[in-house]
N, C-alpha and C positions, 0 to 999 in steps of 0.2 A: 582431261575429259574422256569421257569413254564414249561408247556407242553399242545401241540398243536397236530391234524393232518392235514398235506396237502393229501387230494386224490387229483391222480392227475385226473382221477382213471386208472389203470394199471389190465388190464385184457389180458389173453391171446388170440387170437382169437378164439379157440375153446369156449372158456365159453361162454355163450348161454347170450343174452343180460338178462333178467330177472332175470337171478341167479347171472350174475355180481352185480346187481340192489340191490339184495337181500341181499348180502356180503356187498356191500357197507354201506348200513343201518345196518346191524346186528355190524357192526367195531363202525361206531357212536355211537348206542345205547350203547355198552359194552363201547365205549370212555367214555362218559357220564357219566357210573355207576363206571368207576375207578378216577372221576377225572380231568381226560384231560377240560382245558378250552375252547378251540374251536377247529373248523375244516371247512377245504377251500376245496371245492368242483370246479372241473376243469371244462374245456368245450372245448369240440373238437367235428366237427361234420363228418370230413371226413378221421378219424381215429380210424382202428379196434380196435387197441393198448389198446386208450383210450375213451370210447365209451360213453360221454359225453355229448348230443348237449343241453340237456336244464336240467341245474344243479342248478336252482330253484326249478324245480320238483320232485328233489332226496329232497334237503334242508328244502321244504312243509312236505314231507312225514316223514321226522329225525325231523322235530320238535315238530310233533304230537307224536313222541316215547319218546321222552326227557324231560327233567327237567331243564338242567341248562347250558348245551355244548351250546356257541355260535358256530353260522352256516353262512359261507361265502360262496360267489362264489371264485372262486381262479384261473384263473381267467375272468371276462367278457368279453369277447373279443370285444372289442367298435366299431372296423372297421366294425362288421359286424350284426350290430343292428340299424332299427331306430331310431332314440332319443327319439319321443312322446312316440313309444310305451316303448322302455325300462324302460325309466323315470316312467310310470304309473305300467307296472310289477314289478319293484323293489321297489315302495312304496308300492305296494301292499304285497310285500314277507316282507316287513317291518314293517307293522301293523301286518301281522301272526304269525312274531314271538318276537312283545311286546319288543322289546327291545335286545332282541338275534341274531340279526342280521348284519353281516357286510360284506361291499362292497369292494371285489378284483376286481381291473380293469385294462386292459394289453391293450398295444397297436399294438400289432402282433398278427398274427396266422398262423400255417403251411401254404406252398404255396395252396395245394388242398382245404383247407376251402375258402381261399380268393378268387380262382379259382372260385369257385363255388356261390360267390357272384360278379364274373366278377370283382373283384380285383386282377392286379397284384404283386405277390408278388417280383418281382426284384426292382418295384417303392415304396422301404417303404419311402420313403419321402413322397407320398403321401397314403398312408397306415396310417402313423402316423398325418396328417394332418386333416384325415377323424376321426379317432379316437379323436385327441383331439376337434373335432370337435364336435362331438356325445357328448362328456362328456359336455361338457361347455353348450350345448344346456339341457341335463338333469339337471345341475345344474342351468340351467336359471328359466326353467320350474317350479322347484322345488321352485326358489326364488319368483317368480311370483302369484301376485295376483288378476291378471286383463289379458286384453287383451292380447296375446301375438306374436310377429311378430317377424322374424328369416330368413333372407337372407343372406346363404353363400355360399362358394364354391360349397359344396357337398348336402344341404337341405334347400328347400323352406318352410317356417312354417308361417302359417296365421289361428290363432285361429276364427272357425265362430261365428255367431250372439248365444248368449246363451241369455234363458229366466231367467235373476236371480235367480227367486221364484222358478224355477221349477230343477234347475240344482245347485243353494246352491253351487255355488263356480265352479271356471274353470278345475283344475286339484289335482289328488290325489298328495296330501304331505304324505313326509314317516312319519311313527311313531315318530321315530327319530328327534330331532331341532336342528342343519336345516337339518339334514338328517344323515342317520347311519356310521360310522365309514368308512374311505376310505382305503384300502390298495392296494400296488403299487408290483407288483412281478419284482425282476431283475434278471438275470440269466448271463450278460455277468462283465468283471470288468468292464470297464468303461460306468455305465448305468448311460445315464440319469433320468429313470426314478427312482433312489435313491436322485438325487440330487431333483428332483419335491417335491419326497415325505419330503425331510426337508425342502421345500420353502415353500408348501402349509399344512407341519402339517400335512399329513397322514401317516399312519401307513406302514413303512419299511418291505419289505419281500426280505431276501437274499437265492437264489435258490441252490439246493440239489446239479448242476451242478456244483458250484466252489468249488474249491478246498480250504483247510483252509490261505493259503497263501493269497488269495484277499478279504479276510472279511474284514480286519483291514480297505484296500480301501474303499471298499463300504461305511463304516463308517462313511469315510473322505470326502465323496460325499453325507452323508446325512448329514452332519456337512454344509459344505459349502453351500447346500444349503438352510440350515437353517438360516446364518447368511447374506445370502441375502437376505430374507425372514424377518429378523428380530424375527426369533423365536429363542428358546434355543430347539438344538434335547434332547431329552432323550432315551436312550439307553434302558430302561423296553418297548418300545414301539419298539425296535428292534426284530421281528421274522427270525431265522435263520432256512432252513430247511436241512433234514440229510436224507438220506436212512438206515434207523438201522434195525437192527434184533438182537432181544436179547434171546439167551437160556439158558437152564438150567447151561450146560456145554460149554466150549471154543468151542469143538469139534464137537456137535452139531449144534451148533450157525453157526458155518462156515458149516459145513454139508447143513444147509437149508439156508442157504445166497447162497453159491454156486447154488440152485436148482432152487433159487426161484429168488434173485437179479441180480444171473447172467445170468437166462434167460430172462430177461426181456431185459439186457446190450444187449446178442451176438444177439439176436432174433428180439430185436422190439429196442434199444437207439442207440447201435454201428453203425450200418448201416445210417441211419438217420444224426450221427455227423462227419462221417469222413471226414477230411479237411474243417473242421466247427472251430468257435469260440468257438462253447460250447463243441465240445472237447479241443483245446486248453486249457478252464478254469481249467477242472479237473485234469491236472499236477501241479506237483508242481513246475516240472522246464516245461519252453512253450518249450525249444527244445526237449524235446523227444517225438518221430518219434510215430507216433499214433498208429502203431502196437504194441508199450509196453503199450498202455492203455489198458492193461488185465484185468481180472476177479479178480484175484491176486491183481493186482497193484492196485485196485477201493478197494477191501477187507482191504488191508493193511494201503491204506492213503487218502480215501476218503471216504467209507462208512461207517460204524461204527456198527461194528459187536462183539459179545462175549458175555460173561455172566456178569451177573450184576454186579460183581468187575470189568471185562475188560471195562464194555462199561462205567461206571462211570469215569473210568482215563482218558480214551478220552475224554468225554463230559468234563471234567476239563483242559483238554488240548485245548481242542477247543474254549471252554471260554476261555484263558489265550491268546491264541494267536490271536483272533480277539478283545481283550479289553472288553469283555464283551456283553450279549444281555440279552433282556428279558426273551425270548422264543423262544423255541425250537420246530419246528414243523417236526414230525416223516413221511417220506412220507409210505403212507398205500402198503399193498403188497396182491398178491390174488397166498397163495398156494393150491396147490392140496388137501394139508387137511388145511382146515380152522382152526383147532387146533393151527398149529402153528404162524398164523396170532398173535388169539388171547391170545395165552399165552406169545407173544414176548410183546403185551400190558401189558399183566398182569405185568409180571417182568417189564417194563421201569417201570409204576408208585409205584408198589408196594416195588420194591428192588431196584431199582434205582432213584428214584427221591428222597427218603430218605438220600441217600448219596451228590448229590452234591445241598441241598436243602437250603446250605450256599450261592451258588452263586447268586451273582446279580449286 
C-alpha cells in the first residue's frame, strides 16, 4: 500500500488566507521528506471552508520546495473553466513540474461557484454536459497539430491565421505524451464517473465521504467499465481516501480528532449535507436518521482514528473489505497547533505504513 494526501484544503474561516497558504505547503513539503507519493490539491472558489480558487498556484509553489511528491489538482472543476485556456495552464503546470504532475478532474461544483459563473446548479445535466464538454475540447487541443475548429453546445473555437516561423507550432502540449495522468474523484456510490474512469483508463479516486460498505461497489463500477472499454482495471491504480489522525496514544488521537475533525464535521461538512446523498453515503446502514451521524459515530466507523497499532487494524480492515486498493489518500487537517497536523504524518508513514506494508 502506498500513501497519498488529498487537500481538500480545510481551513477554518478565521485562518487568514496566507497562513492557510502557508500550512498548506509546509504538510507537502514534510509529505515529501517522509515519503508520501503524491498529493491532490482541491479548488473551490466561493467557499470559506475551503479556500482554493486556483490550486495550480499552490502546486507551482510545492514543486519548487520538493523532490519527489507527485502534485495534482483534486479537483479541476471543468464546468467552470475555458478549455483554450485550461488546456494551455495545465500544460504549462505540466512542463514545470517534468514529469510530477497529475490531472484530477470533476464534474460538479457547489451551487455558489457555478452561481457565480451563471451556472445552474439544480441543471446538472447540463453542468455535466458543459464539463464533459471542456474536457474533450482540452483533450482535442492537446491532440492537435494544425488548425483547430470547435462548434458546440457551450464553445465556439476557431484557431486564427498563425505565422509558422514565427509562432513554431499552434498550442502548448503537456510535458506528458499524450498528456499527464488523468484522475476521476467520486464521492456518491452509484458514480459514473468511476465507471468513466475504467472505460477511459484513468486513475480511480473513491471519496473520504463513503463509508467502507460502498468501496467494494465503486470497484465494480470501475470494473464494468473497464470491460466496456476493453481494458483490464487494476486495482494499484485504485486511490481511496480516509480522514485519519493518528497519535501517540488512543486517547489522544481522539482528544485531537474530536477538536480538530470534528469541527470541521458540526462547523463547516454537517450543515452542507443534511438530507444530502453524501450524507446518506457515510452510514453504514442508509436508514439511520442523520441526527445519528455524530462526531462519535464518523470516529468510530468512518474516520480512522488511533495510534499506530489502532489505526493499522483499520487500515487492514478497510483493505479486506473493499477487495483491495493501491492507495490511500490521507485528507490533510489544519489544527490550531500545527504540531499535531504534523506528527499524525510522521506516525501514518513512519509507524504505520511499516505494518500494513504487505498489503496490495
Amino acid at each position: 500500500m502506498h500513501f497519498g494526501l488529498f487537500m481538500m484544503p480545510l481551513h477554518p474561516p478565521y485562518r487568514g488566507f496566507a497562513d492557510s497558504y502557508q500550512r498548506d505547503v509546509d504538510q507537502i513539503v514534510l509529505a515529501d521528506r517522509l515519503g508520501f507519493r503524491e498529493a491532490f490539491v482541491g479548488e473551490h472558489l466561493t467557499e470559506r471552508w475551503e479556500n482554493a480558487p486556483a490550486p495550480d498556484l499552490l502546486i507551482a509553489q510545492a514543486l519548487a520546495l520538493t523532490k519527489t511528491i507527485k502534485l495534482g489538482t483534486g479537483v479541476t472543476l471543468l464546468a467552470l473553466h475555458n478549455p483554450v485556456y485550461l488546456a494551455h495552464r495545465i500544460a504549462m503546470l505540466d512542463h514545470m513540474a517534468q514529469g510530477r504532475f497529475q490531472w484530477g478532474i470533476g464534474g460538479g461544483a457547489i451551487p455558489t461557484d457555478l452561481a457565480l459563473f451563471g451556472l445552474d446548479a439544480k441543471n446538472q445535466a447540463e453542468v455535466r454536459a458543459r464539463s464533459a464538454e471542456v474536457f474533450e475540447v482540452v483533450l482535442a487541443l492537446w491532440a492537435s497539430d494544425g488548425t483547430f475548429s470547435h462548434h458546440g453546445r457551450f464553445f465556439d473555437i476557431e484557431t486564427p491565421p498563425f505565422d509558422p516561423v514565427k509562432a513554431r507550432g499552434y498550442y502548448m502540449k503537456p510535458f506528458q505524451t499524450p498528456h499527464p495522468p488523468i484522475a476521476v474523484a467520486a464521492s456518491t456510490p452509484d458514480s459514473g464517473s468511476m465507471r468513466m474512469a475504467g472505460e477511459r483508463g484513468f486513475i480511480p479516486m473513491s471519496s473520504s465521504l463513503l463509508a467502507r460498505t460502498y468501496l467494494r461497489d465503486h470497484w465494480t463500477l470501475v470494473e464494468a467499465g473497464a470491460a466496456k472499454g476493453g481494458r483490464t482495471a487494476r486495482r494499484s491504480e485504485w486511490r481511496v481516501a480516509r480522514d485519519i489522525l493518528v497519535g501517540p496514544t488512543p486517547a489522544i488521537a481522539r482528544e485531537r480528532a474530536r477538536a480538530v475533525l470534528g469541527r470541521n464535521y458540526v462547523d463547516h461538512q454537517r450543515p452542507n449535507r443534511l438530507g444530502t446523498i453524501q450524507m446518506t453515503s457515510t452510514k453504514l446502514d442508509p436508514s439511520l436518521p442523520d441526527d445519528a451521524v455524530t462526531v462519535d459515530y464518523l470516529m468510530e466507523h468512518v474516520w480512522i482514528v488511533g495510534d499506530p497499532s489502532e489505526v493499522a487494524d483499520k487500515l487492514h480492515q478497510l483493505h479486506e473489505e473493499s477487495g483491495g486498493f493501491g492507495t490511500l489518500l490521507a485528507i490533510t487537517t489544519d489544527a490550531d497547533d500545527a504540531g499535531w497536523d504534523h506528527e499524525s504524518l510522521r506516525l501514518l508513514m513512519e509507524d504505520v505504513a511499516p505494518r500494513v506494508s504487505r498489503l496490495n
